[in-house]
C-alpha positions as CSV (number, residue, x, y, z in Angstrom):
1,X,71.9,115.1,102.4
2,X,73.2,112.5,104.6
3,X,74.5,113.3,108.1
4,X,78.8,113.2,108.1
5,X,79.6,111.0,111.4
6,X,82.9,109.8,113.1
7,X,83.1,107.0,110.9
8,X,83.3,108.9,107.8
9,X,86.6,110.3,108.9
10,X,88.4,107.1,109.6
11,X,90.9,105.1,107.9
12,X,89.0,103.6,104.6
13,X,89.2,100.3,105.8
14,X,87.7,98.7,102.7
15,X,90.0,100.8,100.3
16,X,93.2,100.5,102.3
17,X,95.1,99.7,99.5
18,X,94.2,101.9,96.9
19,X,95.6,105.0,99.1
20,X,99.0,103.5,97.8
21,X,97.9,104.8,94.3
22,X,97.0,108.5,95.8
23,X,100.6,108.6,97.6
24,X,102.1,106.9,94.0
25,X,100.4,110.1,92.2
26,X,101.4,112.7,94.9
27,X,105.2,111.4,95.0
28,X,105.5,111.1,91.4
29,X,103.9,114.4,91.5
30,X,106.1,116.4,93.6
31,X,109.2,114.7,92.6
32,X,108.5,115.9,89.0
33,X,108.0,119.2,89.7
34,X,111.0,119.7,91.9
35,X,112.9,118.3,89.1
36,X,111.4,120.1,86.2
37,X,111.4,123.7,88.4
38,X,115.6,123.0,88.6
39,X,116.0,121.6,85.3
40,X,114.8,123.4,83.4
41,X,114.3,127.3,82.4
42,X,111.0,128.9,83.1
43,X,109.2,128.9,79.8
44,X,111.8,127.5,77.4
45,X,110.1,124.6,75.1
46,X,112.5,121.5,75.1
47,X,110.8,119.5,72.7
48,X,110.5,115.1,74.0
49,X,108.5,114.1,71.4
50,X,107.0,115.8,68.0
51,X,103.8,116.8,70.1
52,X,105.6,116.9,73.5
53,X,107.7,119.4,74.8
54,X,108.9,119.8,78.7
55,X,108.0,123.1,79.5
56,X,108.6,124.7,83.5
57,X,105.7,127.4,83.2
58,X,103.5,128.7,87.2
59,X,100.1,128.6,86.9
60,X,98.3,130.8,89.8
61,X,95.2,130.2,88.2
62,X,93.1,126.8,88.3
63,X,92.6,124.6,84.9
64,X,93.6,126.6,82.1
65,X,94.8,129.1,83.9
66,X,91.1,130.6,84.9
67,X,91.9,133.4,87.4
68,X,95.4,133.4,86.5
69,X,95.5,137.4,87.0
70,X,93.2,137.9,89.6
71,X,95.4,139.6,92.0
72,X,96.5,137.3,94.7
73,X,93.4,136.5,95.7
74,X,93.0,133.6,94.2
75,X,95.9,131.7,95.9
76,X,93.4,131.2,98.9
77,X,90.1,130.2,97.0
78,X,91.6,127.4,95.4
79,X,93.4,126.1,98.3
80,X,90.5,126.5,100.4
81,X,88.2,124.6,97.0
82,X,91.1,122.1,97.5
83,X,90.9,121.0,101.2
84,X,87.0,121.2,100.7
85,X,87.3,118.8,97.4
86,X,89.8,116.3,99.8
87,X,87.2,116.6,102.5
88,X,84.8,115.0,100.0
89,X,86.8,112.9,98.3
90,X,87.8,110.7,101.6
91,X,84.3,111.0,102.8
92,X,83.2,109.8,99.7
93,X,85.7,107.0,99.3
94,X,84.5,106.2,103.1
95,X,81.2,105.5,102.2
96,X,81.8,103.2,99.0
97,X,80.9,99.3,99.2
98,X,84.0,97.7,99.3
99,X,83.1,95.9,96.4
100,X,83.4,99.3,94.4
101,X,87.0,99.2,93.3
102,X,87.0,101.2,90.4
103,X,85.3,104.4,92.4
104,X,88.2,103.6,94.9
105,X,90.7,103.9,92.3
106,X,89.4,107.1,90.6
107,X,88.6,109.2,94.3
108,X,92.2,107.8,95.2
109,X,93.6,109.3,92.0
110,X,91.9,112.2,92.2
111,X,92.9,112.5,96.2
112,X,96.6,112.2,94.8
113,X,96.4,114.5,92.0
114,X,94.7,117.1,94.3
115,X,96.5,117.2,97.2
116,X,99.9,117.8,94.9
117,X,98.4,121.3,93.5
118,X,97.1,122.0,96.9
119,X,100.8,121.5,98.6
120,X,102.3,123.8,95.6
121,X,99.5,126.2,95.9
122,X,100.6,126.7,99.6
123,X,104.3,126.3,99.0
124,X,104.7,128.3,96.0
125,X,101.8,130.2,95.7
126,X,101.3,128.6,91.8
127,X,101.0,125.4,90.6
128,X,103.9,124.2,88.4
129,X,103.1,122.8,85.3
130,X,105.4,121.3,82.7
131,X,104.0,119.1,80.2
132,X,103.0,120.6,76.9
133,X,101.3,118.9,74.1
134,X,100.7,120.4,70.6
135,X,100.1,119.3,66.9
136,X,101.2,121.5,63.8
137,X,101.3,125.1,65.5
138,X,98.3,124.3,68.0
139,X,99.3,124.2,71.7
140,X,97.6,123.2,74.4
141,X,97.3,123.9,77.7
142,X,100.3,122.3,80.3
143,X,99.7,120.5,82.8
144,X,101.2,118.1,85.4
145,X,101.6,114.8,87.1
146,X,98.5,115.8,89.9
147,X,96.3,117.1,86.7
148,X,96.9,113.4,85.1
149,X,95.7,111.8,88.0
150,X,92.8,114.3,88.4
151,X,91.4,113.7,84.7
152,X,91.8,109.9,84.9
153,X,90.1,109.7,88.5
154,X,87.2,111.8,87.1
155,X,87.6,109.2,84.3
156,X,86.9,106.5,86.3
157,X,84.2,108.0,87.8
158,X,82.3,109.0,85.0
159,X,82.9,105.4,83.9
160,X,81.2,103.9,87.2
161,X,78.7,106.4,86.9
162,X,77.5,105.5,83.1
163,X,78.3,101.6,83.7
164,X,77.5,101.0,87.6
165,X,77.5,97.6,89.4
166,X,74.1,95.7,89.3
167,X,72.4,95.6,92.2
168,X,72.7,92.5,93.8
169,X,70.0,91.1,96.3
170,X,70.8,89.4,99.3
């Protein structure tokens, strides 16, 4: 495993501008939620859509609500899984070639999406989600702004990983 240094804790110079996107995604993030937590009543449907409904619903758990009753308990491990993932994540994006704009973009949206369920995980204690999809009587679990940029970061990635830049020889 390769040694962290001073320079992997810099400003990504060569990704500069995708940090824009992870500030879009946090925003857009915590805006919702604010809105959706005054708007609306906590676990009333209001349907958007014939397989979308709005939905204010506090998740304590992680992705489908894993942990959800632990105790308390919980609240910690995933904040403390959450600073360790952003650790990663801008050490990660650190060390990509600059060339490697799709990684940028994915670790950037993932950045994003995770720092908005860390910051209501410390605020709130839960993480509030509020989009539900469903089809016929089938629901799925909700979810959020920060999970949407989470799942297409990790969708990125997996892309880069299956279809990665040629090497290139110099």
């Amino acid at each position: 495993m390769p040694k962290l240094n001073r320079a992997d804790w810099r400003f990504p110079q060569a990704h500069r501008g995708w940090l824009g996107l992870a500030l879009f995604i946090l925003l857009l993030d915590l805006i919702t939620k604010a809105w959706v937590s005054q708007a609306l009543v906590y676990g009333e449907r209001n349907p958007i859509l014939p397989v979308l409904d709005l939905i204010l619903l506090h998740n304590p758990g992680a992705a489908f609500s894993f942990l959800a009753g632990a105790g308390g308990w919980q609240r910690w491990f995933f904040i403390g899984i959450g600073a360790l993932a952003l650790g990663v994540i801008w050490v990660w994006l650190n060390r990509l070639p600059a060339r490697d704009h799709l990684s940028a973009a994915g670790l950037t949206l993932i950045l994003g999406g995770a720092l908005g369920n860390v910051i209501d995980r410390v605020v709130h204690g839960y993480v509030v989600d509020f989009l539900a999809f469903h089809w016929n009587f089938t629901y799925f679990p909700a979810f959020n702004i920060a999970d949407v940029g989470i799942t297409l970061g990790a969708i990125a990635l997996i892309w880069r990983s299956v279809f990665p830049y040629p090497e290139t020889s110099h």
